[in-house]
N, C-alpha and C positions, 0 to 999 in steps of 0.2 A: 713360570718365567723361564729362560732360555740367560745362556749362560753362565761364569763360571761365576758362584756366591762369593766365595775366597777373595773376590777383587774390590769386596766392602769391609775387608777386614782392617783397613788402615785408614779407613772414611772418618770422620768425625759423626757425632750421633747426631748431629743437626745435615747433614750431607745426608746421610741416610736416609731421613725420614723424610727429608724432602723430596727425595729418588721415588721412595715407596710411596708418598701419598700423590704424586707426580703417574707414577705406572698402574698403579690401581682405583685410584680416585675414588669414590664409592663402594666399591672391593674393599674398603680395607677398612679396619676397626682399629682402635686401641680397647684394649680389656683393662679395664680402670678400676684399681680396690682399692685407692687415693691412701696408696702408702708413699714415702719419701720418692722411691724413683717413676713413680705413676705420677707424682704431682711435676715434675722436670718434665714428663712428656708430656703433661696437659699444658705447659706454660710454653715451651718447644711448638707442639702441634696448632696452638693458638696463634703464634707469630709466622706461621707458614698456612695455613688453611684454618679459620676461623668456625671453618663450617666442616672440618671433616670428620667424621664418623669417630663417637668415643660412647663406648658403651659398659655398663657396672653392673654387676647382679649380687642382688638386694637377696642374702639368705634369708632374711631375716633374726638373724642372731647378729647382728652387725652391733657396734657399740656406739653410743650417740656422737662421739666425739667424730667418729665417719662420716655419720650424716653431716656434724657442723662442717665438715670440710668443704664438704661435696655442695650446700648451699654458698661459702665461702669462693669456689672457684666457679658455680655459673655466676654470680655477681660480678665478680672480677674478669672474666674470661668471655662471656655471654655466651657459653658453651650450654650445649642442651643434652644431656647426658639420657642417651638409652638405655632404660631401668627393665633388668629382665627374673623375674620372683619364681622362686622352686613353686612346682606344680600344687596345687592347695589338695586336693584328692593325695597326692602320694605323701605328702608331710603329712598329714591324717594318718594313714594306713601303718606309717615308719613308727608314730610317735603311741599308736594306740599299740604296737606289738615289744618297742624296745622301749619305751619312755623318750623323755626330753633329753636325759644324761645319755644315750646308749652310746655315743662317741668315745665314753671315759674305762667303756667295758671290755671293749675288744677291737684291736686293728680293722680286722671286718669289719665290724659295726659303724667304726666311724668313716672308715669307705664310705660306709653304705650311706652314709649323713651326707658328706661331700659328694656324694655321684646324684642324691636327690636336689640339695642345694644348691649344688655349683653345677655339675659337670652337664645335668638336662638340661637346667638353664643358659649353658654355656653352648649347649650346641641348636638350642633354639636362636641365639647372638648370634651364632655364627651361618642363619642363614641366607643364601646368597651372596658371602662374601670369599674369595680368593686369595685374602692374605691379614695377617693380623697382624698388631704391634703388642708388645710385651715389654715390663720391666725389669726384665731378668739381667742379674748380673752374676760374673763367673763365680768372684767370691762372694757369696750368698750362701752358699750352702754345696756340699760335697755332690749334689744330683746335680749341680748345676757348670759343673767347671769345664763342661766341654761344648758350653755354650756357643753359640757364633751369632753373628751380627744379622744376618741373614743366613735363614736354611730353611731345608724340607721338613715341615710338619707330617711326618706319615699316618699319627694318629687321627689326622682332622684333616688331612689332604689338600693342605695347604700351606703356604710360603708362611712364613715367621721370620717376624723382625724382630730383635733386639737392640736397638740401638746405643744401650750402653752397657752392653756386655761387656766390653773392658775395661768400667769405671770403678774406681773405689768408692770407699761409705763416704770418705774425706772428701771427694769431689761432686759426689751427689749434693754434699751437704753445702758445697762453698757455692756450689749454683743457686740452690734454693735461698741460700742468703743475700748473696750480689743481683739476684734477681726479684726481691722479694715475693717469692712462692708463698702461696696458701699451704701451711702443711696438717697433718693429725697431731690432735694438742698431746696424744697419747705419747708421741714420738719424745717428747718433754720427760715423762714421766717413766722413762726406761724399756721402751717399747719399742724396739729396731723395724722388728717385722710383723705387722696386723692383721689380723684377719678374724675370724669370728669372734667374737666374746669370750664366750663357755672354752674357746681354744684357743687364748693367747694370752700371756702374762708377760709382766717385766722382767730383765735378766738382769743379773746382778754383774757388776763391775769384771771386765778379763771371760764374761761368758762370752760364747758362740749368738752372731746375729739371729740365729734360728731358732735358737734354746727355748724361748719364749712360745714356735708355735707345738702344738702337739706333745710337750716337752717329756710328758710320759715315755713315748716310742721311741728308738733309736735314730741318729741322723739319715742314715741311708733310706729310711721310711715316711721321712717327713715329706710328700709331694699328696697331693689331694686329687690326682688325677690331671688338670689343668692340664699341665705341663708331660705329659704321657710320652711315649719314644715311640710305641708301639698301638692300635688299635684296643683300646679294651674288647673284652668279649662279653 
């Protein structure tokens, strides 16, 4: 894209997305893991392009209450969600040398679980597209406070949306309500932020919305790759 990103920093996240699904049409994806702020932009991107690009990758370590979602909003939405599955040879290879746990052994290890799960799958999603949407918000988590609405993905060389980087949980949540959103029944059950099974639990009352994932490792470590600044190697 051409020009200065900074001029969407005062946009509302519905101006945005409609900007971005407007300039890349088919270039563009949302990355959907149908937690609170993926379910606002599946309900968002429905009332603006019915038909545009939303795509999820299935680790398979997902928890069923994910799946009800995900059946819950193509009914509701008639959205057709692009389902993209870790390579069945390299989960083989991962699981016959570390075990099923090896995520719980060592930071590397569980890398190495999220770069086969997520991150191949994630760049097989991402091909031929030119810019993605994301539900990344500032306070989420310390990796994420310099988030912006719009920027340069250098890791995947490509534009990244955020359109509600500058929302609170209070606002995610007052949308999801007055709009009656599909959400994860998990979110009920003390569950801020979701994502695998084996790597995510409830957090107790006055904890951190992250706590829950990875909760072993330190905040500054909790990112799976997804979200990268830089190129892995």
């Amino acid at each position: 894209m051409t020009g200065n990103m900074e001029q969407f920093d005062d946009k509302s996240a519905q101006e945005v997305l409609g900007w971005a699904l407007a300039e890349y049409g088919d270039k563009i994806g949302l990355a959907c893991s149908f937690g609170a702020e993926d379910m606002v932009l599946v309900d968002m991107i429905a009332k603006i392009d019915p038909k545009a690009r939303i795509f999820t990758l299935d680790t398979g370590r997902l928890a069923q209450e994910t799946y009800n979602v995900m059946d819950e909003a193509r009914v509701k939405y008639g959205v057709e969600f692009e389902v993209y599955f870790p390579r069945t040879e390299a989960v083989e290879a991962m699981e016959k040398e570390h075990g099923p746990n090896l995520f719980y052994n060592s930071i590397e290890l569980r890398k190495l679980c999220c770069k086969v799960r997520k991150m191949e799958p994630l760049k097989r999603a991402f091909g031929g597209l030119d810019a993605w949407i994301t539900g990344l918000r500032r306070e989420q988590a310390v990796t994420r406070t310099g988030v912006s609405k719009v920027e340069r993905d250098e890791a995947n060389d490509l534009i990244k949306i955020n359109p509600l980087a500058d929302w609170s949980e209070e606002r995610t949540w007052a949308y999801i309500k007055e709009n009656d959103v599909p959400y994860n029944a998990l979110h009920d059950q003390g569950y801020p932020s979701i994502g695998c099974a084996p790597c995510t639990r409830a957090v107790a009352p006055g904890e951190d919305v992250r706590a829950g994932r990875w909760w072993w490792e330190t905040p500054e470590q909790k990112e799976c790759g997804l979200h990268a600044k830089e190129k892995t190697k």
